[in-house]
N, C-alpha and C positions, 0 to 999 in steps of 0.2 A: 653402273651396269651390273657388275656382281651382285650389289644390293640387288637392284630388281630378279637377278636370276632366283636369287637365295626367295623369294617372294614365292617363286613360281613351284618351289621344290613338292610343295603336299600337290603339285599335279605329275610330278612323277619322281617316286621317291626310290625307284630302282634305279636311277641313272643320273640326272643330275645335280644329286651334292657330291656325288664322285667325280663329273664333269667339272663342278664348283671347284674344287679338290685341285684339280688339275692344271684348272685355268691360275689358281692363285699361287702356285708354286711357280709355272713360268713365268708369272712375273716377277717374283721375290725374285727370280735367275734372269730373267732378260725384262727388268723393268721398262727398258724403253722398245720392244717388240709390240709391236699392232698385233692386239687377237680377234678376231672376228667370231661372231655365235653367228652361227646357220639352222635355223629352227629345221628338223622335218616335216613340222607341220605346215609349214608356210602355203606349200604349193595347196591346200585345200582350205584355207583363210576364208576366201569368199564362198563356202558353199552355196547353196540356196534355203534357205532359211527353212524348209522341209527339210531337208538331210542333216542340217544343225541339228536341230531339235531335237531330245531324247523324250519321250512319253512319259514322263515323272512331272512331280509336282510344278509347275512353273517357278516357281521362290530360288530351287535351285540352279537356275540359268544363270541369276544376279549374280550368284556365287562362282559363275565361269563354266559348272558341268553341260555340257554339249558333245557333239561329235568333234574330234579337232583333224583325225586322221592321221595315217603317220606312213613313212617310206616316201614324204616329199623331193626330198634330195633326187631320189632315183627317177622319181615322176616325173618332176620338171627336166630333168637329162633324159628323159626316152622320147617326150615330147619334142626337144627339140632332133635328136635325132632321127625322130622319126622324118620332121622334114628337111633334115640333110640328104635324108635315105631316098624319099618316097615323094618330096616336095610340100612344100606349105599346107597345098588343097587338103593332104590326106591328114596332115596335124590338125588341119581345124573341123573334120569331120567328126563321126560318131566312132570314137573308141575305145575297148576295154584294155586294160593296160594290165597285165598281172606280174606281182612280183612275187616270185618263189623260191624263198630258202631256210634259212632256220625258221627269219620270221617268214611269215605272206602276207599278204594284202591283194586288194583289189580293186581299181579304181578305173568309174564312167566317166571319161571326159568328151568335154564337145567347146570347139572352137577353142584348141587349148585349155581351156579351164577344169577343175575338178567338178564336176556337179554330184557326184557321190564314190563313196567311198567304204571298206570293207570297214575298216580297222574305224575306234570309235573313241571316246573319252580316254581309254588306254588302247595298248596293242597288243593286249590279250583279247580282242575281241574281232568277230568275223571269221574267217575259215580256218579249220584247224590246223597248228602247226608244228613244228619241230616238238617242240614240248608243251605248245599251249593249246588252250583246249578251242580257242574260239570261240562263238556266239553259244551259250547254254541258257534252260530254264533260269532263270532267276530264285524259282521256289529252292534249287537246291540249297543255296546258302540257309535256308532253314530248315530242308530236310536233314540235313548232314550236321545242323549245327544240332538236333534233338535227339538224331541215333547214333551218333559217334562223338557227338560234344565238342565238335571241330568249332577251331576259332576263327577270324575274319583271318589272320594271319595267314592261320594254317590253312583256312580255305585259297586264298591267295597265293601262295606258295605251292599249292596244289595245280590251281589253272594255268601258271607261270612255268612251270619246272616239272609236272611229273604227268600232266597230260599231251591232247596233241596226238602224235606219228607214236611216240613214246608209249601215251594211255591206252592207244588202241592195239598196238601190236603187242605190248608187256616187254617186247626185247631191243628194241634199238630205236631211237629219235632219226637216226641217217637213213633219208630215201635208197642208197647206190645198196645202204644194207637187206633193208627190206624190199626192195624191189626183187630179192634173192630170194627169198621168203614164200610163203604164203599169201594168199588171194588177200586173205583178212588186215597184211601188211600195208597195203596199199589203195584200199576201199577208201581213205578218207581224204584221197585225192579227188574223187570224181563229187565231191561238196564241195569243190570251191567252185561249179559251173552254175548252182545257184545262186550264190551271190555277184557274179557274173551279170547276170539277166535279169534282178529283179529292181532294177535302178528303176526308180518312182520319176524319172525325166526322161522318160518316151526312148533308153538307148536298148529298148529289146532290136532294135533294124538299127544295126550297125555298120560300118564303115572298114573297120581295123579293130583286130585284138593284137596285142602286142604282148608276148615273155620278157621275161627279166627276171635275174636273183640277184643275192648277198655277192657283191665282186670281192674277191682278195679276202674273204673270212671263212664263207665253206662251199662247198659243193653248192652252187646256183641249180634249183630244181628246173627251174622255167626255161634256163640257156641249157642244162645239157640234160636231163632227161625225155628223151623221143617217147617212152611208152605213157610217163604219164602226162606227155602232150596227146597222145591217143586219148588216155583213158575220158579227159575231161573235154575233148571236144566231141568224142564219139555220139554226145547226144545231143548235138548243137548243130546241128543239121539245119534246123527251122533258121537259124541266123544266117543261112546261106554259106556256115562254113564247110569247107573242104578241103584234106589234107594228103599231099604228094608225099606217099610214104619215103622214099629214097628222099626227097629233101628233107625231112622232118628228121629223119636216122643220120642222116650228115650234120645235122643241126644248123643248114642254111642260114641263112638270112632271110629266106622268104620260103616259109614253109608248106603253103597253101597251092592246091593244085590249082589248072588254069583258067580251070570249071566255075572254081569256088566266088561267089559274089562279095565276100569277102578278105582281105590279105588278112594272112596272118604271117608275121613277123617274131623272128628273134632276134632281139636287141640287148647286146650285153651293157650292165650298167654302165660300165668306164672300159673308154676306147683299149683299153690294154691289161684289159682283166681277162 
C-alpha cells in the first residue's frame, strides 16, 4: 500500500510524502496497528466525464491529469447529515454544498453524488482562498515567467501561499481580520457565487445550498461568518434563495427565511467542532 502511495506522490507533492512520512514511523512504533488511507477525493471519483475532463491535449488524461476534487471527507459527512437533518428526499435533491476556510471549494450534488465540483487537478484551483489564488488565466505562467523570470516553482509557491484573501487585501489571509478592514478585504468572497451556479448538469434550480468549513484547524468561514453568507447569497435571488437575517447572525441551522424556495443550511463539519 505505501508502495502504491509513494506512486501517487507527483499528484501531490505538498502533502503526501509527508503523509508517507508519517504513516511509516507509526508503524516502525506500532507495527501491528491497522492504518487506514481515506482519500479526499473519493466522494467525486465518479464525476461525469464532462466535469472530469480538463481542455488540454487528450494524451494527458492517460497520464491521470483530470479533475479529482478535493474536501471529500467533509462532503460525504454534510451529505449525510444533511439527511439526518432535513431527511433523505433533501440529500438526494439538487444541492450546492460550500466549504469555507483556509481552504474552499465548492460542490453540485444530486441524488448524493458529486457531479461537479470547484477544486480541480489540485486545490489551488476554483474560488479564491485563504492564500490561494483560485481559477486564474493560464497565460500568466508565461507572462510572469518573461517579465519577472519567475519559475514553475516560484510561480507555484506564489498561487499556494502568497495569493487568495492574502493577494487581494496585501494585509491578512484571516476573514474575522478582514471582515475589519476595508470593502476591498472582503470583495473576493462574493466570487465563489459563480462557481456555485455554473455546474454544466442543469443544478442552476436547486434544492439546498449547504455551509461548511475547516473543523478544529481555523475559523470555519461558511459555519460562522453571517455577513459573508450575505455578501454571496445577496445575488442569488434567481435560485429562489432567501435569507432570515436573525437566523443567519445566530448561525442557525437553518438559515433561510420561510419565503425562500430554497433551505439553506449550516452544517458544521464534525458533530463537535
Amino acid at each position: 500500500m505505501v508502495t502504491e502511495l509513494k506512486c501517487l506522490s507527483p499528484f501531490d507533492p505538498d502533502h503526501l510524502p509527508e503523509e508517507i512520512l508519517l504513516t511509516e514511523a507509526f508503524h516502525r512504533r506500532f507495527p501491528d496497528l491497522p492504518q487506514v488511507a481515506c482519500f479526499d477525493t473519493t466522494f467525486h471519483h465518479d464525476l461525469p466525464r464532462v466535469a472530469q475532463m480538463l481542455p488540454i491535449p487528450r494524451r494527458y488524461e492517460a497520464q491521470g491529469v483530470r479533475r479529482y476534487g478535493f474536501h471529500g471527507l467533509s462532503y460525504a459527512f454534510l451529505v449525510e447529515e444533511l439527511a439526518r437533518l432535513a431527511g433523505p428526499e433533501a440529500a438526494q435533491g439538487r444541492v450546492i454544498l460550500a466549504h469555507l476556510g483556509n481552504g474552499a471549494s465548492l460542490a453540485a450534488v444530486r441524488y448524493g453524488k458529486s457531479v461537479d465540483t470547484s477544486m480541480s487537478f489540485t486545490p489551488a484551483a476554483g474560488v479564491p482562498m485563504s492564500t490561494r489564488s483560485g481559477d486564474l488565466d493560464p497565460g500568466l505562467v508565461w507572462y510572469l515567467a518573461r517579465t519577472e523570470n519567475m519559475s514553475a516553482k516560484q510561480f507555484n509557491e506564489m498561487v499556494n501561499l502568497q495569493s487568495g484573501l492574502l493577494g487581494i487585501s496585501e494585509t491578512s489571509s484571516d476573514m474575522r481580520d478582514l471582515l475589519k478592514g476595508e470593502a476591498r478585504d472582503v470583495r473576493a468572497a462574493k466570487r465563489s457565487r459563480s462557481s456555485a451556479t455554473r455546474s454544466r448538469n442543469g443544478l442552476r434550480i436547486c434544492s439546498g445550498v449547504g455551509w461548511s468549513g475547516h473543523a478544529g484547524v481555523r475559523w470555519g468561514i461558511g459555519e460562522n461568518a453571517p455577513a459573508v453568507r450575505v455578501r454571496i447569497c445577496d445575488g442569488l435571488g434567481f435560485l429562489g434563495i432567501e435569507l432570515e437575517d436573525k437566523r443567519n447572525a445566530a448561525n442557525e441551522g437553518v438559515i433561510s427565511s420561510e419565503h425562500s424556495r430554497v433551505a439553506v443550511r449550516v452544517i458544521r463539519t464534525t458533530k463537535n467542532s
